[in-house]
N, CA, C and O of each residue as an XYZ file, in Angstrom:
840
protein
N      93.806    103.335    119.861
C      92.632    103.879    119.188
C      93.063    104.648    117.959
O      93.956    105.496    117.961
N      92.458    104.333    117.066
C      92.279    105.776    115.484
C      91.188    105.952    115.223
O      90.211    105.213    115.351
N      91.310    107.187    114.746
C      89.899    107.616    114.403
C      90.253    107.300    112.563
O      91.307    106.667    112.514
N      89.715    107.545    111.186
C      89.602    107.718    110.560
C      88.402    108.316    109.336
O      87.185    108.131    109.360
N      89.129    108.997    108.410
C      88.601    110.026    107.609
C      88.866    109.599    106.175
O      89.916    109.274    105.619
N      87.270    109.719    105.611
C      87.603    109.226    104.361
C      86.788    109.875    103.084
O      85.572    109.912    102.893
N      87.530    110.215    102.529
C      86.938    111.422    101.308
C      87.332    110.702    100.225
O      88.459    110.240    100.049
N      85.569    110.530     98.862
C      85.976    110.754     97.824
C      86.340    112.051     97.003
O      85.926    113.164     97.328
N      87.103    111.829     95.973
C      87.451    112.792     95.628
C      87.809    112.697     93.682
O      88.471    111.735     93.293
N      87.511    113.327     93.061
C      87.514    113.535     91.646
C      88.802    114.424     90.990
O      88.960    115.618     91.246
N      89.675    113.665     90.123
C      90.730    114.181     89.501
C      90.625    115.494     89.331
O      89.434    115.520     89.643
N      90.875    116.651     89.091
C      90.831    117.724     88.168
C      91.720    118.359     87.564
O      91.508    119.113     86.615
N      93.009    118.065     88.153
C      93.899    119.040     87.403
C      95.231    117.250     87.493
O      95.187    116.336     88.317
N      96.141    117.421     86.373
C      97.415    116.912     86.632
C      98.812    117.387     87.055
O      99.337    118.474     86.811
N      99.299    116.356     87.734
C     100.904    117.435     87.981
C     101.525    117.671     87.004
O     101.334    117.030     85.970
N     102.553    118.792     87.105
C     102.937    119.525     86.431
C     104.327    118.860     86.345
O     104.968    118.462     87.318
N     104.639    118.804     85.292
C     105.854    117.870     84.267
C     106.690    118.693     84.208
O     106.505    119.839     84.617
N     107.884    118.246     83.641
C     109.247    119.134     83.085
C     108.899    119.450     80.977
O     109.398    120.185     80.124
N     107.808    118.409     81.001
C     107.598    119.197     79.644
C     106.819    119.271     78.910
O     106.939    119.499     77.707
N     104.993    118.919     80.096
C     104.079    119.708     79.781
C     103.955    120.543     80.890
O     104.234    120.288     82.061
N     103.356    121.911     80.241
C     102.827    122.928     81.344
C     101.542    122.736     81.289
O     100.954    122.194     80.353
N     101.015    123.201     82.357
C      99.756    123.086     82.959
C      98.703    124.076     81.604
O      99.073    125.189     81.232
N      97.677    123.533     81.157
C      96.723    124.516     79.721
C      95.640    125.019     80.542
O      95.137    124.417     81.491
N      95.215    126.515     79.978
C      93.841    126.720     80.424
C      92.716    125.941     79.584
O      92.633    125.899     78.357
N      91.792    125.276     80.610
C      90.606    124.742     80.490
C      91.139    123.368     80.965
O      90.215    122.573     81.137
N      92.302    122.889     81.212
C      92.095    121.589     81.946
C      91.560    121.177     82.786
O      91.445    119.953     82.860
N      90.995    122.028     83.789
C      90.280    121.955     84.884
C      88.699    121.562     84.223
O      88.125    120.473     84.232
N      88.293    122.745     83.717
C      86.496    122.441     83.484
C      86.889    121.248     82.343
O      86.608    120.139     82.797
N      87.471    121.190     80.966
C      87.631    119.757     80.554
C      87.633    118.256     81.679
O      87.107    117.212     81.293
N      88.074    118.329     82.601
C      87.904    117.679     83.492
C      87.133    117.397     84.293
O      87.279    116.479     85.100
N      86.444    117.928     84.238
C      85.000    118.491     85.532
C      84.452    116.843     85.728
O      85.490    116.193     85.606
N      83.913    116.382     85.844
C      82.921    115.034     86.210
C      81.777    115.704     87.329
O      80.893    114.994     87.808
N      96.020    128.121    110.736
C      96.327    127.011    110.804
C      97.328    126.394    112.251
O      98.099    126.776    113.131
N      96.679    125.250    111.737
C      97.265    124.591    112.793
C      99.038    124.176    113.133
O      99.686    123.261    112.625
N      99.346    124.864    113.820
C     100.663    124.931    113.973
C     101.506    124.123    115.256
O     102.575    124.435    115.780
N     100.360    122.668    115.615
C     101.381    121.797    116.263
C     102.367    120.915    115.994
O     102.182    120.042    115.146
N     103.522    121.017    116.662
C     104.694    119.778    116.286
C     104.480    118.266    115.921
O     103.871    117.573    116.736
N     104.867    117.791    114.935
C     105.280    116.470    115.326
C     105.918    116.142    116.025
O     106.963    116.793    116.031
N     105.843    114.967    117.109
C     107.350    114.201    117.413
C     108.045    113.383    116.800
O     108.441    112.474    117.530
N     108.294    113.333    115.990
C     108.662    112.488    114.955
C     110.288    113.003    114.617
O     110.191    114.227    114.709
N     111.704    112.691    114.279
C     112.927    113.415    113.902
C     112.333    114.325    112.357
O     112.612    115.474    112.015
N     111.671    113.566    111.840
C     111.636    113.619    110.366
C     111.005    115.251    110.262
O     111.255    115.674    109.133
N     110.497    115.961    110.835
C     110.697    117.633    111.012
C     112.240    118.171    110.592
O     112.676    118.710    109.574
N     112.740    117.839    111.628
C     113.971    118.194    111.182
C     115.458    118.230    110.277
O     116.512    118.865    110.280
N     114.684    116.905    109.367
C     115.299    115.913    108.279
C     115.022    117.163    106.833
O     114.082    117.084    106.043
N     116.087    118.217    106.811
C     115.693    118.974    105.132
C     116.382    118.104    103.899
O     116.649    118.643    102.825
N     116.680    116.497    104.202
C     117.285    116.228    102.824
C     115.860    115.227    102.325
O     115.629    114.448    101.401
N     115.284    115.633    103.231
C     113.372    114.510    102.036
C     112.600    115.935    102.321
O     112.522    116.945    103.020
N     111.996    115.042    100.989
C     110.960    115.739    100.467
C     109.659    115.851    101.491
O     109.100    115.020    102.206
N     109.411    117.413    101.205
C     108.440    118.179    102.133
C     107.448    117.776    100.949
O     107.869    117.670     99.797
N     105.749    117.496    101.376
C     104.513    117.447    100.891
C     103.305    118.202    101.998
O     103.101    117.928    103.180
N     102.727    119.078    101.255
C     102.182    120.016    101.774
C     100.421    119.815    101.280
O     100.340    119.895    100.054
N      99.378    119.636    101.793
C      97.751    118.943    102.135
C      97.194    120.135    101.860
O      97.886    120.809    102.624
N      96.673    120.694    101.492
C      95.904    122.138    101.302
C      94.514    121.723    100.857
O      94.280    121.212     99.761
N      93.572    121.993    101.832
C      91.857    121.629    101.517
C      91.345    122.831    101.477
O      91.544    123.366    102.568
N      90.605    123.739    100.529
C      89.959    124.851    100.889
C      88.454    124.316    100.841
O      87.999    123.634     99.922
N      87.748    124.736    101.981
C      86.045    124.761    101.662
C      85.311    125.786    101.261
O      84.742    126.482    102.102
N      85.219    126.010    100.123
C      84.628    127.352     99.352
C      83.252    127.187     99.416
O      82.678    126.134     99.139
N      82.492    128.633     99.926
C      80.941    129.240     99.453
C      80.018    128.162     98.371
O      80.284    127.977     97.183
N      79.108    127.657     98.989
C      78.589    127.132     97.367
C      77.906    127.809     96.781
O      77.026    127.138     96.242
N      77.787    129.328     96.482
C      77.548    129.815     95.678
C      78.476    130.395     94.891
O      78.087    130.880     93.829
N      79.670    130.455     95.191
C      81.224    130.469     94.476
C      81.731    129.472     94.142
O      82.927    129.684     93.942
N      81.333    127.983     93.883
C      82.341    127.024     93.974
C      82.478    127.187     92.746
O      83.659    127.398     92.471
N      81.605    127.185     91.607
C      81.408    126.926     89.801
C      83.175    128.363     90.072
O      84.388    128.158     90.103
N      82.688    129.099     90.145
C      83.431    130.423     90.062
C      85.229    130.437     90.656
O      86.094    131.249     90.329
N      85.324    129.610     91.319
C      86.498    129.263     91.965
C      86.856    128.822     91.187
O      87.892    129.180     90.626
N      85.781    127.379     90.662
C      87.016    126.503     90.116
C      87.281    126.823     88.325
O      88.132    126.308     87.599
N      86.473    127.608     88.053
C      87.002    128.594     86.630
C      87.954    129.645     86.834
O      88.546    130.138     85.874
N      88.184    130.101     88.248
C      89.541    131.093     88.284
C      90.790    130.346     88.194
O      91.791    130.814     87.651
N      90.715    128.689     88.948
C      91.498    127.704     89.361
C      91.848    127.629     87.970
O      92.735    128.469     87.816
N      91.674    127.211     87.171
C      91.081    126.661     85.957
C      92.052    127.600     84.728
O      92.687    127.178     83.762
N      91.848    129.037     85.242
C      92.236    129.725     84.022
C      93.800    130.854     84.756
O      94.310    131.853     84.248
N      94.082    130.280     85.810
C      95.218    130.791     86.557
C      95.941    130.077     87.281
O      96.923    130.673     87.724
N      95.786    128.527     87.715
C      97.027    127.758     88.434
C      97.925    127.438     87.341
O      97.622    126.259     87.158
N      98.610    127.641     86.699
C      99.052    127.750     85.633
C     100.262    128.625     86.454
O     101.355    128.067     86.361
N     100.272    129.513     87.005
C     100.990    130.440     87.563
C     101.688    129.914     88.888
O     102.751    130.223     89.425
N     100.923    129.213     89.140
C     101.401    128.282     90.851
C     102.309    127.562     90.625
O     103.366    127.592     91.254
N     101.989    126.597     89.449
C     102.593    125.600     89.197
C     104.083    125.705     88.352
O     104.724    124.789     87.837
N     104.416    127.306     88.414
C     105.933    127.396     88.097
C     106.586    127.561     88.960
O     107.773    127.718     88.672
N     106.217    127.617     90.416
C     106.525    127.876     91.293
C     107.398    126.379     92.469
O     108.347    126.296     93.248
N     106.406    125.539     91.954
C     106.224    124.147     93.053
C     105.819    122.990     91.901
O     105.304    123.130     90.792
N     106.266    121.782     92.628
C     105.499    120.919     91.899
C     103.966    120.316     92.133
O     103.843    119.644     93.157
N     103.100    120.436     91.524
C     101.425    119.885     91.874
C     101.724    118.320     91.827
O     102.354    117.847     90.881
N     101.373    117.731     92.609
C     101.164    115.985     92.780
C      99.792    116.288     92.064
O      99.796    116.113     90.846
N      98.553    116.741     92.680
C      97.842    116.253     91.893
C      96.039    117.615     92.916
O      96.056    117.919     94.108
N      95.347    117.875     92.308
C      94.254    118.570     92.689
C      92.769    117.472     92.296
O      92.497    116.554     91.523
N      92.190    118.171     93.246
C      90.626    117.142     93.179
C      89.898    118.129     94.124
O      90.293    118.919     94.982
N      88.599    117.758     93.605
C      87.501    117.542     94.444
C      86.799    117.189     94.986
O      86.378    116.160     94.457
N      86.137    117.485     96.157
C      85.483    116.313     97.135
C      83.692    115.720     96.561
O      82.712    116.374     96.205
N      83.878    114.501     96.675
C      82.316    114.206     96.450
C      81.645    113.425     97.591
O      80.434    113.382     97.804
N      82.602    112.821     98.283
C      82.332    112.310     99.746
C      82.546    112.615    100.871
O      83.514    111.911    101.160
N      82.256    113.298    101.873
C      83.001    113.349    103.436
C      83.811    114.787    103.148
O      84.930    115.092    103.560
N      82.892    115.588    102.304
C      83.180    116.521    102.376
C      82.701    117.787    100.761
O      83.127    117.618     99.618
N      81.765    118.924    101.207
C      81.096    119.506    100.291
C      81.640    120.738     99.680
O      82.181    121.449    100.527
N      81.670    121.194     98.540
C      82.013    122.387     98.257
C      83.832    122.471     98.661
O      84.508    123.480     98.862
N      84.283    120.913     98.677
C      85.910    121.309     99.181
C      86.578    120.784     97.693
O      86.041    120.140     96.792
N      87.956    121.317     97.804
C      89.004    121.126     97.037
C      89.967    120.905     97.425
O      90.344    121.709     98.277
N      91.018    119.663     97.063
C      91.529    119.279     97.958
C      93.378    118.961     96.987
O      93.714    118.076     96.201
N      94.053    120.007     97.488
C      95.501    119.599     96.668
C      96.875    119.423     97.563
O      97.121    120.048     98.595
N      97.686    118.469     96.961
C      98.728    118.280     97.434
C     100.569    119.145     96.472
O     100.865    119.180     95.278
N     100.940    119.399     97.070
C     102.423    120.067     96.837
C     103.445    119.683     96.799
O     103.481    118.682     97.515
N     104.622    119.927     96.258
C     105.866    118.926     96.923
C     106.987    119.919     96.604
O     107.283    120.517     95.569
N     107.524    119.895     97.859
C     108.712    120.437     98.331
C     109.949    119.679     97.963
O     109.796    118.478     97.742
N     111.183    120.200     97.859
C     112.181    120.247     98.499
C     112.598    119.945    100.318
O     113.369    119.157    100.865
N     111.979    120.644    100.658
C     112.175    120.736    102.283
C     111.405    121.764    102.390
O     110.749    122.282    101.486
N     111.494    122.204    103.928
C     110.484    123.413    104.370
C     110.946    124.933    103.718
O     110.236    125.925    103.552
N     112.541    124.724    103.382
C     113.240    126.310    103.390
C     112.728    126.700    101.842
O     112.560    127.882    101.540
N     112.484    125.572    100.847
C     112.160    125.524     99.700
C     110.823    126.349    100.120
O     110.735    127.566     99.957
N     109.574    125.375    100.798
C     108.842    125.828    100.931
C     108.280    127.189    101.611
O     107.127    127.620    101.607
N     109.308    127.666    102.126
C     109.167    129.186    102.967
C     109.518    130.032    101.143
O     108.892    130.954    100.618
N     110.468    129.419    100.716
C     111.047    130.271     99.379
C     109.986    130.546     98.640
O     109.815    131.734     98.366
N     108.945    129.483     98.098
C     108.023    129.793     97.199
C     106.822    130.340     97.793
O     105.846    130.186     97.060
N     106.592    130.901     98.833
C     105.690    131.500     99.748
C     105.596    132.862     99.236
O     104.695    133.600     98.837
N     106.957    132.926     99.406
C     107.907    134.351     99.870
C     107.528    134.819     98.558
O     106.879    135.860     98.455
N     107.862    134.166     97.576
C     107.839    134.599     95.666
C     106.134    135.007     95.507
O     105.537    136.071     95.337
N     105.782    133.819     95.632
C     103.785    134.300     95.373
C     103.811    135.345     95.907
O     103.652    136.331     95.186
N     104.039    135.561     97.509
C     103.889    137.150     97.948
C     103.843    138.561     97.363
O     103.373    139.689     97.511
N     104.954    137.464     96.286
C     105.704    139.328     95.349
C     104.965    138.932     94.423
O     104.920    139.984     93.786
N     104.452    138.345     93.947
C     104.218    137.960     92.502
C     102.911    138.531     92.001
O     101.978    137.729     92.031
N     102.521    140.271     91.349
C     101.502    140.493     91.502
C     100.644    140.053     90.503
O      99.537    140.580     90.396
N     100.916    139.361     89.923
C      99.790    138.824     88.788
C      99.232    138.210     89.528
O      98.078    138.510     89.836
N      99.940    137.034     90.113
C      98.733    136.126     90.781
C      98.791    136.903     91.825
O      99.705    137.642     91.458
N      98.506    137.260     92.798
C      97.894    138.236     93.801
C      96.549    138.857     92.874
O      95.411    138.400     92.979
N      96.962    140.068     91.889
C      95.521    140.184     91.309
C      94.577    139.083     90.693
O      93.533    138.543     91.056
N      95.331    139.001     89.700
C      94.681    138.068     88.719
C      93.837    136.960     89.805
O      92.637    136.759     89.623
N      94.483    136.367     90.783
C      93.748    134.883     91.321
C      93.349    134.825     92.936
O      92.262    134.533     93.434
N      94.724    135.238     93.655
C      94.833    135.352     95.541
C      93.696    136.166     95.637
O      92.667    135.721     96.144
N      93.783    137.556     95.113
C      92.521    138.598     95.569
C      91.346    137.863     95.723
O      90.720    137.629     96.757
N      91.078    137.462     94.348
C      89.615    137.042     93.919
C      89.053    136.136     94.694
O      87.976    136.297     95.269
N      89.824    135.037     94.756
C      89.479    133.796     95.926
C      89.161    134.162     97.580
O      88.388    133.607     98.361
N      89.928    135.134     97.747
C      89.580    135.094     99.290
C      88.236    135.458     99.523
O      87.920    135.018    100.628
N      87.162    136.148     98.911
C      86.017    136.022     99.726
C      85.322    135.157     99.001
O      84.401    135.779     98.472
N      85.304    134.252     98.765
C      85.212    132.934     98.352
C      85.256    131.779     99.175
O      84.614    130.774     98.867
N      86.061    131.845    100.344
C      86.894    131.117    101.024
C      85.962    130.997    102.290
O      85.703    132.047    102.879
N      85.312    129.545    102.871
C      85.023    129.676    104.187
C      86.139    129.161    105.175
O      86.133    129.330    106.394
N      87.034    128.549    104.486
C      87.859    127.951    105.725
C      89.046    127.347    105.001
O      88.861    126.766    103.932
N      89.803    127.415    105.332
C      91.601    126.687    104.631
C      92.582    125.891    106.151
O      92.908    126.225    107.290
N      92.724    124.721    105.253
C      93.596    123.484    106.173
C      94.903    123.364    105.114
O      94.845    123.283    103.887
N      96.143    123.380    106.008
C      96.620    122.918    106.033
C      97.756    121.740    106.384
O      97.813    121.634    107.609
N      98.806    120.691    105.628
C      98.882    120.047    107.101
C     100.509    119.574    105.845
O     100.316    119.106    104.723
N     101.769    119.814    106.345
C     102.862    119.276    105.697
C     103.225    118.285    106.682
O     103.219    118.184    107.909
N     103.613    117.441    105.456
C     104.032    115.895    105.753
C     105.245    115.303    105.017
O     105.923    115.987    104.250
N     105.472    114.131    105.250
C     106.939    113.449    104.728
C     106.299    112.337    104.244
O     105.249    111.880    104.697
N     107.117    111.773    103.048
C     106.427    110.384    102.679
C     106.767    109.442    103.842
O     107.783    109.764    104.458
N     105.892    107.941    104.425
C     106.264    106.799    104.955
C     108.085    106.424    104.254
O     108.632    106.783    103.212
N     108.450    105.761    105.150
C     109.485    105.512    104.721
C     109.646    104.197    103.571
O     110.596    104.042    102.803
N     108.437    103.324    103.698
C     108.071    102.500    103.063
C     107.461    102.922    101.593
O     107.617    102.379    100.499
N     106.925    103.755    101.860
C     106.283    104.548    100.670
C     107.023    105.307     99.650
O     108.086    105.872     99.906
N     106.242    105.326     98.044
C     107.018    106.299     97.365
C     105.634    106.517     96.588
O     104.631    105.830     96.392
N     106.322    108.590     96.025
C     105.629    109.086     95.782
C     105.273    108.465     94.086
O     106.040    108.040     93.222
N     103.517    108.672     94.099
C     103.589    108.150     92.362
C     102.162    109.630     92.311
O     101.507    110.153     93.212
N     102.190    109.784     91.224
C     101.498    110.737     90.487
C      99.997    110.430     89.735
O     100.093    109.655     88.784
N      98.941    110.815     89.961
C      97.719    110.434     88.776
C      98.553    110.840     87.662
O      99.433    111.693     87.553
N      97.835    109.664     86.545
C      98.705    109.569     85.273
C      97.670    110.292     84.366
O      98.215    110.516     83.285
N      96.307    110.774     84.385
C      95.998    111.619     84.019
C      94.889    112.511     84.994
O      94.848    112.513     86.224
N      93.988    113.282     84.024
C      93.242    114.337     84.959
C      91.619    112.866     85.058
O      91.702    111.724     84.606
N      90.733    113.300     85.568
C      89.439    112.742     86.405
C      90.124    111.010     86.751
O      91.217    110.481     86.546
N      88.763    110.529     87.394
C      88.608    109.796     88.005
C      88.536    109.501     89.689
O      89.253    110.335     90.242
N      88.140    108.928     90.304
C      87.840    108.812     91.931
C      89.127    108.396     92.295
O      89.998    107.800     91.661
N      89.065    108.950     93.765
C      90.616    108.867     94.473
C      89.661    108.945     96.007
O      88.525    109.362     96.235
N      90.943    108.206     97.065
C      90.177    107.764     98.343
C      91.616    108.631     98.690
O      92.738    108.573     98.185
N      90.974    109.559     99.923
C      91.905    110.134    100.849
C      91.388    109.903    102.193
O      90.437    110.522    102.673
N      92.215    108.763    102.926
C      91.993    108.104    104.065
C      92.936    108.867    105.203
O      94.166    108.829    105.217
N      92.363    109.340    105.845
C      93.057    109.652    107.358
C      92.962    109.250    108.663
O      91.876    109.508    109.183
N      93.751    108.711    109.332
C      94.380    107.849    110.441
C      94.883    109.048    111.705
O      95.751    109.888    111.466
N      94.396    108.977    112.626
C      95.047    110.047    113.859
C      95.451    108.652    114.769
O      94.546    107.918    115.165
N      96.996    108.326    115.087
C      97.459    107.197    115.821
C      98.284    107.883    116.815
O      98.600    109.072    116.773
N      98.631    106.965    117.785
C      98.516    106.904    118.888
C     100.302    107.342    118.766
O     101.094    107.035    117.875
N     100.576    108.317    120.259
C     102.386    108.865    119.862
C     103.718    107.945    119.853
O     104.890    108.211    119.587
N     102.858    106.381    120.374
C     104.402    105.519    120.733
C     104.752    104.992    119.300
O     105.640    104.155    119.141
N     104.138    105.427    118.426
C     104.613    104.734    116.718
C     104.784    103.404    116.854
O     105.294    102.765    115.933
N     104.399    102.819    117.975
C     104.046    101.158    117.605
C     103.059    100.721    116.252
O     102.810     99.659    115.681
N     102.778    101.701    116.132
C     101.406    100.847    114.863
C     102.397    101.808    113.465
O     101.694    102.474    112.704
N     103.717    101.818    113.255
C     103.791    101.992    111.860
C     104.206    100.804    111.325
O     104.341    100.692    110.107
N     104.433     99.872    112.104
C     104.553     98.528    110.536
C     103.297     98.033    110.600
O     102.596     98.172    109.598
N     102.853     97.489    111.546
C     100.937     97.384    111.220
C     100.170     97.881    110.455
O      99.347     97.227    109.814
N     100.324     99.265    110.384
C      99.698     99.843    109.652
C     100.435    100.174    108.043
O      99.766    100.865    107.275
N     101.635     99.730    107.634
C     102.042     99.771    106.662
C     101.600     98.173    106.008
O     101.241     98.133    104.831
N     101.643     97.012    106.744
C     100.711     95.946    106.272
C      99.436     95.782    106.044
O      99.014     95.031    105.164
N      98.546     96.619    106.981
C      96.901     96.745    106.291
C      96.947     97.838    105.504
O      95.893     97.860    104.868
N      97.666     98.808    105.206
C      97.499     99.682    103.888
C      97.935     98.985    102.553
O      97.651     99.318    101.403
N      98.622     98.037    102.949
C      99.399     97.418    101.381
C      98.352     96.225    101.148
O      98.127     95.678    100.068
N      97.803     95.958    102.290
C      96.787     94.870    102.161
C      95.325     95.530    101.834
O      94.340     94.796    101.762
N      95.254     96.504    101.701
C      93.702     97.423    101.358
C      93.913     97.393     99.778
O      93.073     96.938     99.003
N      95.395     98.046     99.319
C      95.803     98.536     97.843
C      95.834     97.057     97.009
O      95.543     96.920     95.820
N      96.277     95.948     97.974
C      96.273     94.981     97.116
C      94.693     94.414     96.893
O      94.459     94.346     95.686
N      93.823     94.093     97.521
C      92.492     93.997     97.929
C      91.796     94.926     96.303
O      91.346     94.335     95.322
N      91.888     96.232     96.434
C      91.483     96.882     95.748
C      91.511     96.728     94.504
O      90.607     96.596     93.679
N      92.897     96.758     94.396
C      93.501     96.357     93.259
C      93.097     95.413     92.429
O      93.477     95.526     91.264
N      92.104     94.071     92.845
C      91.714     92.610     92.519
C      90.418     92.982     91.947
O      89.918     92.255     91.087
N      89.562     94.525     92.523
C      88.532     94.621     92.338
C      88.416     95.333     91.145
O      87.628     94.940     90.285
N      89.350     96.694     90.920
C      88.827     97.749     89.640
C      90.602     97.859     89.807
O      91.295     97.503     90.759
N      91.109     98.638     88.194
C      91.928     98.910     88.254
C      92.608     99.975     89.065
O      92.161    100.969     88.493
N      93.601    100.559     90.272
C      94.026    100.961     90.996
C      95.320    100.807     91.364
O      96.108     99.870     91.232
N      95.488    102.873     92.293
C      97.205    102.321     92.862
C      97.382    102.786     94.099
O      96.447    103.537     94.374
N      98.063    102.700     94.876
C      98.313    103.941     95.793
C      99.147    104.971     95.537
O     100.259    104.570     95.191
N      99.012    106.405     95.584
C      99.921    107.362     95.047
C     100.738    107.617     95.944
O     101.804    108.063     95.519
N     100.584    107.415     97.940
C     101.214    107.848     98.693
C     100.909    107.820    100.044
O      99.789    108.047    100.501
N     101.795    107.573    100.620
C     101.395    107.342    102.261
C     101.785    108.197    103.171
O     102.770    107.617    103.626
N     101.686    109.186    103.752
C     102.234    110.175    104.388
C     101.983    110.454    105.963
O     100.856    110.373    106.452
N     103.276    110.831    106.801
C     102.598    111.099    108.312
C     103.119    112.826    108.399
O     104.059    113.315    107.771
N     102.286    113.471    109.276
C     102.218    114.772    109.532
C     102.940    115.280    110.162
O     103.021    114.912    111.334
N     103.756    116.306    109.703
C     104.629    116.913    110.535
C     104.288    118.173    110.907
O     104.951    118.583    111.859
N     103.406    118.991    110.440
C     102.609    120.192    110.756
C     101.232    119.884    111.001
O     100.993    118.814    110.442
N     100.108    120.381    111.641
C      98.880    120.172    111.274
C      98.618    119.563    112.541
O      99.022    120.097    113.574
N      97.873    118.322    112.554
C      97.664    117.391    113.525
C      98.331    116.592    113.676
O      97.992    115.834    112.767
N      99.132    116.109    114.196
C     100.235    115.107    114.656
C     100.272    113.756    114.531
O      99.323    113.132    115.007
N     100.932    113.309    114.131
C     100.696    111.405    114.533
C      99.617    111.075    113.419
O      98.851    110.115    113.503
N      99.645    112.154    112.161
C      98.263    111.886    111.550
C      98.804    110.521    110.344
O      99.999    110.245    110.247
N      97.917    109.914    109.653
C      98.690    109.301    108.066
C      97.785    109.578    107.419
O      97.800    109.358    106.208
């Protein structure tokens, strides 16, 4: 059995390069926890890359307001970590925002935790402001498929499908399911121009997830 989850979602911000930095107003120019194990080795694997799921569901009477703080202060995050890529939800999910991260490994990721902590600009300037803003925050770190590699939106808007899979613990269905995902992207692909950016299973969060 799987269940699956499927959110549209709208570009808003791009990842952050080695030699552009992130500008204020890219965002509005753009406009259009759970702490179970995987069983999986790949937890314990620090030489791949850690990717980290962060959905906040913000107030909708704060969302305009969020995403102009977002807007005029991730700028500050993003010297920290690398951004794959930020969006918002327009399907299968309201008033959410939905970004991905990329690690080094977890110790990386405990490191840049640790720094925001100290870091009081953004604490004032952005952390403060957002939290009563905030009805609820998910997170969920993951590893790329082994089949998979990471690719990046090549710029800011446009629709993006974030599909989620909860499978079953004997990992019989990862080449199956690495053939109907390549067979969805190719499918797609025939219809509008498209790519896949990434295939990922969960190592924090909910388990056994893709």
């Amino acid at each position: 059995m799987q269940r699956s989850l499927l959110r549209l979602t709208t570009s808003l911000l791009v990842q952050q390069t080695k030699t552009s930095a992130f500008k204020k107003g890219q965002l509005a120019s753009s406009f259009v926890a759970n702490r179970k194990l995987s069983t999986t080795p790949a937890v314990h694997d620090g030489d791949r890359k850690l990717y980290e799921l962060r959905t906040y569901s913000i107030r909708p009477d704060c969302f305009g307001d969020f995403l102009k703080l977002s807007d005029d202060n991730m700028h500050m995050r993003m010297e920290h970590s690398k951004l794959i890529g930020y969006w918002r939800t327009e399907l299968g999910g309201i008033n959410e925002v939905v970004h991905i991260w990329e690690y080094d490994n977890f110790s990386h990721r405990a490191t840049v935790r640790q720094a925001l902590a100290k870091d009081p600009e953004w604490a004032s300037k952005y952390f403060s402001k957002i939290l009563p803003m905030l009805v609820k925050q998910e997170n969920v770190a993951m590893h790329l498929m082994p089949w998979s590699e990471q690719k990046v939106p090549s710029k800011a808007g446009g629709v993006y499908e974030l599909r989620s899979y909860l499978m079953t613990a004997d990992q019989q269905w990862q080449d199956p399911l690495r053939r109907v995902i390549q067979g969805i992207a190719a499918e797609k692909a025939k219809v509008v121009p498209c790519e896949l950016l990434g295939v990922y299973q969960s190592e924090f969060g909910e388990y056994n997830k893709e």
